[in-house]
C-alpha positions, 0 to 999 in steps of 0.5 A: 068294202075296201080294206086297209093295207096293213103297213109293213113292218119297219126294218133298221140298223140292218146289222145291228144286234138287240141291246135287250138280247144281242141277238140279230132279227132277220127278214127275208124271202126269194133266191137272196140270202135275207137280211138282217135287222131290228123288229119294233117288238123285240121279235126277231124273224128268221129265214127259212132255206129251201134249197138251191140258195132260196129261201122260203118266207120268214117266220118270227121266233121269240127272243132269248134271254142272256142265259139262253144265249150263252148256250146257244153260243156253246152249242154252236160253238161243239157244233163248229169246233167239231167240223173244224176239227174234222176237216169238213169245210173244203179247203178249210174255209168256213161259210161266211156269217150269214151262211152259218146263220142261215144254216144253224138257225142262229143270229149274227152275235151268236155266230161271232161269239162262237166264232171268236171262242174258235178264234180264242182256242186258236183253230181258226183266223178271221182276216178282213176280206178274206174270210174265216179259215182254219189254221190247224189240221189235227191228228186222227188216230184210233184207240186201238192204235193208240193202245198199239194193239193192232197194226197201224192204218196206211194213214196213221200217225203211228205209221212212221209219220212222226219222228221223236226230239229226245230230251234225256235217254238214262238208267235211274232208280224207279220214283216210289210212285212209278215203283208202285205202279209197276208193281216193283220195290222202289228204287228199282233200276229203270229206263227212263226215256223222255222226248217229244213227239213231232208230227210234219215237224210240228211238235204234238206230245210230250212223253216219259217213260219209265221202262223196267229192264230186261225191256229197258236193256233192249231200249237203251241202245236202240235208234229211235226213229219214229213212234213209241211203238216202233221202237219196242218192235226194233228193240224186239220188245213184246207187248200183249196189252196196254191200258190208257188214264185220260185227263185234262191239264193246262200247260205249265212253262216247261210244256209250253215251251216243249210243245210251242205253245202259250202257257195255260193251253189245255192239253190231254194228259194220259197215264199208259201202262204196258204189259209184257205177254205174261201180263207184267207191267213193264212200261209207265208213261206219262204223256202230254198231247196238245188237245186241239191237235189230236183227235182218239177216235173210238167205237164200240159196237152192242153185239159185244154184250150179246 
């Protein structure tokens, strides 16, 4: 007996995208990367790759729903932010859409929904022609360092690779809120030093801190040249611990302006509190650091706890 060929499924509007699900179907097999287009059913058929630019035969996956999507768009989206952020796309030049979709087993609307929220936070570009590229290179730096409790890596930031714009250097009377912090009556006579931190000469922080004397004696007169914590050590000033309070604020008019960016960008907000060798907090800062150009690194090890 003979049998009946079962005909081919019919494969239109190849870059189209869903109405019911915005998502794109994808048929494809052999060493080219598949193309993409709309299933009769609602199913979709994504590619499998094998290696060495192949692809094995395709398999149907059932189709999300508008709830599902906006998670697969997040997913994406950390996954993406955090290899940007990390420089892991030579030269920083991101993998064309069907790559990425191939790649992270997604469709073509959820690889442009993710790529647009980049493009919105401003870490990447789109052009026609060219591609999609990074347009920031952030800051890396580890928590130790950042606390300046150790000596600063040959690649640090806090190596004398930044330089500060002072904004106002001058003796004040410690704010009841700052009085209260460092542990002193208010009122109390501080150094109040504010100044904005520039990395290749591209603004990254903006900082204030209220510095009680005989510290603020040493600092008041003392070049500032690079880092807050070059500075202490110029200044000949001590210190044995440091302890950070991170938040997330949007930026005000006068951040925006300080820093160079559009009002409402998220920013890290941190409160830090310096001690002397005899564990007195000498030292409050208030610190304003743009989130998509600054990056803590952390790790901790169970063999602590042991």
């Amino acid at each position: 007996m003979i049998g009946l060929a079962r005909p081919a499924p019919t494969v239109t509007n190849p870059t189209a995208a869903t109405a019911e699900t915005g998502i794109d179907e994808q048929v494809g097999c052999g060493p080219c990367p598949p193309t993409f287009g709309r299933i009769g059913n609602g199913e979709v058929i994504g590619p499998r790759p094998a290696g060495n630019g192949r692809y094995l035969p395709s398999r149907r996956v059932r189709p999300v729903s508008p709830q599902q999507r906006v998670h697969e768009v997040r997913r994406l989206r950390d996954m993406l932010r955090g290899a940007v952020q990390g420089g892991h796309f030579p030269g920083g030049q991101l993998p064309g859409e069907g790559e990425l979709m191939a790649s992270h087993g997604a469709s073509r609307a959820t690889v442009r929904a993710a790529l647009a929220l980049l493009r919105a936070e401003g870490l990447i570009e789109r052009t026609q022609g060219v591609g999609t590229h990074v347009v920031i290179s952030p800051v890396k730096t580890s928590l130790p360092e950042a606390h300046g409790v150790i000596k600063p890596s040959r690649e640090s930031m806090f190596n004398q690779r930044m330089r500060p714009r002072e904004l106002d250097r001058s003796v004040v009377p410690a704010p009841p809120t700052v009085a209260a912090r460092l542990g002193v009556p208010d009122g109390t006579p501080c150094l109040r030093l504010d100044y904005v931190s520039l990395h290749d000469e591209e603004p990254i922080a903006v900082a204030t801190n209220y510095v009680l004397f005989p510290e603020g004696g040493q600092l008041r007169d003392t070049p500032f040249v690079s880092d807050w914590y070059r500075l202490l050590d110029d200044a000949g000033v001590r210190l044995s611990d440091s302890e950070f309070i991170f938040n997330c604020e949007l930026a005000d008019a006068s951040l925006a302006a300080a820093l160079g960016i559009r009002e409402g960008a998220p920013l890290i907000a941190m409160e830090q509190l310096i001690y002397d060798l005899a564990g007195r907090p000498f030292d409050l800062a208030f610190i304003h650091t743009r989130g998509e150009r600054f990056r803590f690194v952390s790790r901790g090890s169970s063999r602590e706890l042991s």
